[in-house]
C-alpha positions in Angstrom: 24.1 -147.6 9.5 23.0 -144.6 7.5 21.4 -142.5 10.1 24.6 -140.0 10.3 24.7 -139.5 7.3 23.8 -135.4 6.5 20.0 -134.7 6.1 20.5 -133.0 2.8 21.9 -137.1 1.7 19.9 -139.2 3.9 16.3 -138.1 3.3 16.4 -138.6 -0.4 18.5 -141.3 -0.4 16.1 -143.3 2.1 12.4 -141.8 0.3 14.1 -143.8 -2.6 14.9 -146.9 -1.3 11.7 -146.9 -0.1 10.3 -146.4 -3.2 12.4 -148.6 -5.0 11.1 -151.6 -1.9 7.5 -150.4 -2.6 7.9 -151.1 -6.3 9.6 -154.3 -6.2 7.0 -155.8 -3.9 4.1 -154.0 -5.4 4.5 -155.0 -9.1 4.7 -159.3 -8.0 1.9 -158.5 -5.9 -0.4 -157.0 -9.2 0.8 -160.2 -11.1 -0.2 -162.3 -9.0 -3.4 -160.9 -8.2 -3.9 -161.1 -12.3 -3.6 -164.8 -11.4 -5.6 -165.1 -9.0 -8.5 -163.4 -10.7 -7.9 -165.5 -13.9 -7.9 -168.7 -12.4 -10.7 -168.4 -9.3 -10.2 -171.9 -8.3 -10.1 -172.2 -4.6 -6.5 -174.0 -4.9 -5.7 -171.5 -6.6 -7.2 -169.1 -4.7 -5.6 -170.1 -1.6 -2.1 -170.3 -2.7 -1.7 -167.0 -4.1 -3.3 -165.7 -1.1 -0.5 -167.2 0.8 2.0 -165.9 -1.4 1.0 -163.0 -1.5 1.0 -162.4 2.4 4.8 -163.6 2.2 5.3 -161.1 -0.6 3.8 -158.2 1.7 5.9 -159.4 5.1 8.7 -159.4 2.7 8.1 -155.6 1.6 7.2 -154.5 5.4 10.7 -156.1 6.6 12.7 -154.3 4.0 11.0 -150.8 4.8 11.3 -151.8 8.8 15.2 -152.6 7.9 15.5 -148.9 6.4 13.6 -147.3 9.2 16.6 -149.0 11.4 19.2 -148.3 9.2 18.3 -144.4 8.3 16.9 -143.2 11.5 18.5 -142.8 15.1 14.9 -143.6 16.6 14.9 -145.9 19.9 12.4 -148.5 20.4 10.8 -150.2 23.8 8.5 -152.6 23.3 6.9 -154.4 26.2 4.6 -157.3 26.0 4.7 -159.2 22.8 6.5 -162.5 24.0 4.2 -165.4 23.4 2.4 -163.9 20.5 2.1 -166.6 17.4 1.2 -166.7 14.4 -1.6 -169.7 14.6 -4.4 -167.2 16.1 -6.7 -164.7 15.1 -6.3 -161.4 17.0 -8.8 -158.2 16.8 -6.2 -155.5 17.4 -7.5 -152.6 19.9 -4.7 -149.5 19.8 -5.1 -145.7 20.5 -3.5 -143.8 17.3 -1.7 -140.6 17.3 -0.1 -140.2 14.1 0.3 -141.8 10.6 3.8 -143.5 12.5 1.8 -146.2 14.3 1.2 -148.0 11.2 4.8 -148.8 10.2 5.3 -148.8 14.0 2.7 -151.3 14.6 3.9 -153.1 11.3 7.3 -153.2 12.2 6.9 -154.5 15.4 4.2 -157.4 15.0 5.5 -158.5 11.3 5.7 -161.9 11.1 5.3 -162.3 15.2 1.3 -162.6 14.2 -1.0 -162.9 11.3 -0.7 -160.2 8.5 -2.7 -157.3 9.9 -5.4 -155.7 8.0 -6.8 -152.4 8.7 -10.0 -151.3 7.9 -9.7 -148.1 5.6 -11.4 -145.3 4.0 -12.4 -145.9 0.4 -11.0 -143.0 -0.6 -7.7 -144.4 0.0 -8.0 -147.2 -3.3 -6.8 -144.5 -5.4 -3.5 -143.8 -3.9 -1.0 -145.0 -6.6 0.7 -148.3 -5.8 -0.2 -148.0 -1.8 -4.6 -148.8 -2.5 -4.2 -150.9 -5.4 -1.9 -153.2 -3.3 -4.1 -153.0 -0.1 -6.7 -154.2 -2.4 -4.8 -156.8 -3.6 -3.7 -158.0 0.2 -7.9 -157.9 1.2 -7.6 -155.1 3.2 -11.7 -153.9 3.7 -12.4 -150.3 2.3 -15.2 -148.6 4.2 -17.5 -146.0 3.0 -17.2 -143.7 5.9 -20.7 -141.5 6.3 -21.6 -138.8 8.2 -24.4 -138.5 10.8 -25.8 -135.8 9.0 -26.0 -138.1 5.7 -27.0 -141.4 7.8 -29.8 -139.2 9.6 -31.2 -138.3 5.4 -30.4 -142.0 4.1 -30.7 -145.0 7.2 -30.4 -147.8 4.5 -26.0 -146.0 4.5 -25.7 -147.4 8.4 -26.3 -150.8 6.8 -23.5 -150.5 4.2 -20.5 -150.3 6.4 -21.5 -152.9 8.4 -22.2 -155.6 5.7 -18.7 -154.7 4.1 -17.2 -155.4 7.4 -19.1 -158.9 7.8 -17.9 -159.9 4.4 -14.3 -158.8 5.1 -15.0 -160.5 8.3 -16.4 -164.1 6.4 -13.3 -164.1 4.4 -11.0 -163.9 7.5 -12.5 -166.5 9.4 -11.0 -169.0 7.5 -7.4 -167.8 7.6 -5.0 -166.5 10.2 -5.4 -163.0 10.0 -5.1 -159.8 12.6 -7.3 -157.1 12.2 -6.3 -153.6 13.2 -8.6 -151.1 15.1 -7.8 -148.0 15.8 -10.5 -148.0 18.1 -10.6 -143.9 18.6 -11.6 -144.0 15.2 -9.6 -140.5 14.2 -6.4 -139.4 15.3 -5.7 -137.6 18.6 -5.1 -133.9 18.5 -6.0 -131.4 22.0 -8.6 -130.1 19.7 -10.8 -132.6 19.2 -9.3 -134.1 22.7 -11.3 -131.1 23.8 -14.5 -131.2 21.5 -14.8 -134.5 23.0 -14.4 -133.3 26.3 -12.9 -136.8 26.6 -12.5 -137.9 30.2 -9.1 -139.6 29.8 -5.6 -137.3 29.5 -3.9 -138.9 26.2 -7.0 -140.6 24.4 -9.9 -139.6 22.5 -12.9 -141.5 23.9 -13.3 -145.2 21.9 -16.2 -145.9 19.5 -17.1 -149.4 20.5 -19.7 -149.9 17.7 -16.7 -151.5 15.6 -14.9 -153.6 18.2 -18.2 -155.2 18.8 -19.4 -155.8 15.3 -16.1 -157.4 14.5 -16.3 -159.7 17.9 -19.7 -160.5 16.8 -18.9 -160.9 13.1 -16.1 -163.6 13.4 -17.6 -165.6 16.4 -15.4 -167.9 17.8 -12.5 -167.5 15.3 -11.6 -164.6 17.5 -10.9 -165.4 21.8 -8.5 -162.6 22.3 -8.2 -158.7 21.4 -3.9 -157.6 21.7 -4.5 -154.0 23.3 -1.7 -151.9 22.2 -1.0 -148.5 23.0 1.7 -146.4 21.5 2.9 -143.3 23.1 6.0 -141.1 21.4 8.0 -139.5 24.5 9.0 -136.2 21.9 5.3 -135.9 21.3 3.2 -137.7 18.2 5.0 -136.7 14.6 4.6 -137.0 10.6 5.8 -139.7 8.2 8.0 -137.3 7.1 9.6 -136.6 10.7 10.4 -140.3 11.0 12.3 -140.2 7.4 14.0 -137.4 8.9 14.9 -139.2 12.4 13.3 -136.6 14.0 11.1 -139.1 16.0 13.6 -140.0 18.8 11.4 -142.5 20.9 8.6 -145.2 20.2 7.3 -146.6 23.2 4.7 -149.7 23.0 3.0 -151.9 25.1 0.9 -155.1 23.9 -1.4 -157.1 26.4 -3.6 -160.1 25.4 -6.8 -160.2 26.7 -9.1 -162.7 26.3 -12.8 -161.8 25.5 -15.1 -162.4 28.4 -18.0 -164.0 28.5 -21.2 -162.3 27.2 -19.0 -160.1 24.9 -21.0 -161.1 22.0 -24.2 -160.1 20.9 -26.2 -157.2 19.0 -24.6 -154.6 19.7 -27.2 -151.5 18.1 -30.3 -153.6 18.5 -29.7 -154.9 22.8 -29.3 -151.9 24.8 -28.4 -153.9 28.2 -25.4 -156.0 25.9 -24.2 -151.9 24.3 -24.2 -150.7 27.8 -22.0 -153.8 28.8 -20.1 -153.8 26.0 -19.4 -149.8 26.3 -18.1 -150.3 30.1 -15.8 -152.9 28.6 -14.2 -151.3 26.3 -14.1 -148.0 28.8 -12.6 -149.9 31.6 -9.5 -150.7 29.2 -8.8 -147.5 27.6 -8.9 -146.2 31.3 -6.2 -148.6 32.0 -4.4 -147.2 28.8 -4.2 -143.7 29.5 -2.5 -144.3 32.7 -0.2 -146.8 31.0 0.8 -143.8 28.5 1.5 -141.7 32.0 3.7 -144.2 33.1 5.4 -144.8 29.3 5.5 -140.8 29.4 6.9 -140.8 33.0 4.1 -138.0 33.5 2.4 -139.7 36.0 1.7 -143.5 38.0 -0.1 -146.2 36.5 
């Protein structure tokens, strides 16, 4: 609708709207937070948790609807017939650039459960944007290094209790939670630090996928493995205000979690070598998927 108009117009005019969307979804979403922290009842509890999961699909379909409307970017997505909204999902997807999140939320909204992502504490204090993934239940993790979890061991434990609590909370509402599994963002450089053995992906960190498994027990039966792949290479946030991300290409698969998937993942050293091959075994699968969704090569 917008997309030809000239850049000098259509950037500003679209970092606006998108501002304007952010604020008119953000400030309904405060209030009734206010509510819900005034009156913990569990009704009450539970409705404005409801609510407030309409209020944020309502915010991600308006910023989708711009993405559409100001951009010229194409979009082939494979896989995501059957999908409902009834069923818990644990998320899997490889992540090359701060795109796959409205990509990913543009595609699933409203096809599944509100997707949660897991995210760095840090992030709280972005204005509007942390104080409304707080509001929505979204975990924030304190991320340490192995250099401080080496001088402090108790810091392993904190992470990992945040999760199961985010984790007990979700159990008893529909709910997807998002993994990007390779835990950073791809770049050749730490493609090569890695010396990761697969051509598109960094190598997974399946600590998190199994903790999560093992966390929400039988509320979860199926991880959707996504993989995103951008033909004109990954790009900024920026670039896709700017249309300058012609093509988004992605591919969703439901697997259902096999048998003796479950179990302690850092203390059972047979069930982390399992687990590990598991999770291998599909991100080999996925980087010759993003050959063939790259036409580079045969999956």
């Amino acid at each position: 609708m917008f997309a030809s108009l000239p850049t000098v117009l259509r950037v500003p005019l679209a970092c606006l709207l998108l501002l304007v969307s952010t604020v008119c979804h953000v400030l309904p979403l405060f209030a009734l937070t206010a509510v819900r922290l005034v009156l913990p009842l569990p009704f009450v509890r539970r409705a404005c948790a409801a609510v407030l999961v309409r209020i944020a699909e309502s915010w991600l379909s308006v910023n989708s609807w711009l993405f559409d409307a100001f951009t010229p970017t194409r979009w082939h997505v494979e896989g995501i017939d059957g999908l409902g909204r009834h069923e818990n999902f644990l998320i899997v997807c490889n992540h090359q650039s701060w795109v796959d999140i409205p990509a990913l939320q543009k595609v699933f909204n409203r096809r599944i459960p509100f997707m949660r992502f897991f995210l760095k504490s840090q992030l709280i204090w972005v204005p509007l944007l942390g104080q409304a993934w707080w509001a929505l239940d979204f975990p924030f993790m304190k991320r340490h290094t192995r250099q401080q979890i080496e001088a402090r061991p108790e810091l392993r434990n904190r992470d990992r209790e945040a999760t199961r609590r985010a984790c007990e909370k979700f159990r008893h509402v529909p709910v997807s939670i998002m993994n990007f599994t390779e835990g950073t963002r791809f770049t050749p450089a730490k493609h090569d630090a890695q010396g990761s053995p697969y051509r598109h992906l960094l190598k997974p960190k399946a600590g998190g996928v199994a903790f999560v498994i093992d966390a929400m027990g039988e509320a979860i039966t199926h991880i959707l493995d996504v993989t995103i792949a951008y033909p004109g290479g990954p790009s900024s946030m920026m670039d896709m205000i700017a249309g300058r991300v012609r093509e988004v290409r992605l591919h969703a698969r439901r697997l259902p979690i096999p048998a003796g998937m479950r179990g302690d993942y850092d203390g059972d050293a047979a069930f982390r070598e399992r687990f590990q091959a598991w999770i291998n075994g599909i991100w080999a699968e996925k980087d010759a998927r993003i050959d063939a969704m790259l036409g580079t090569g045969a999956a």
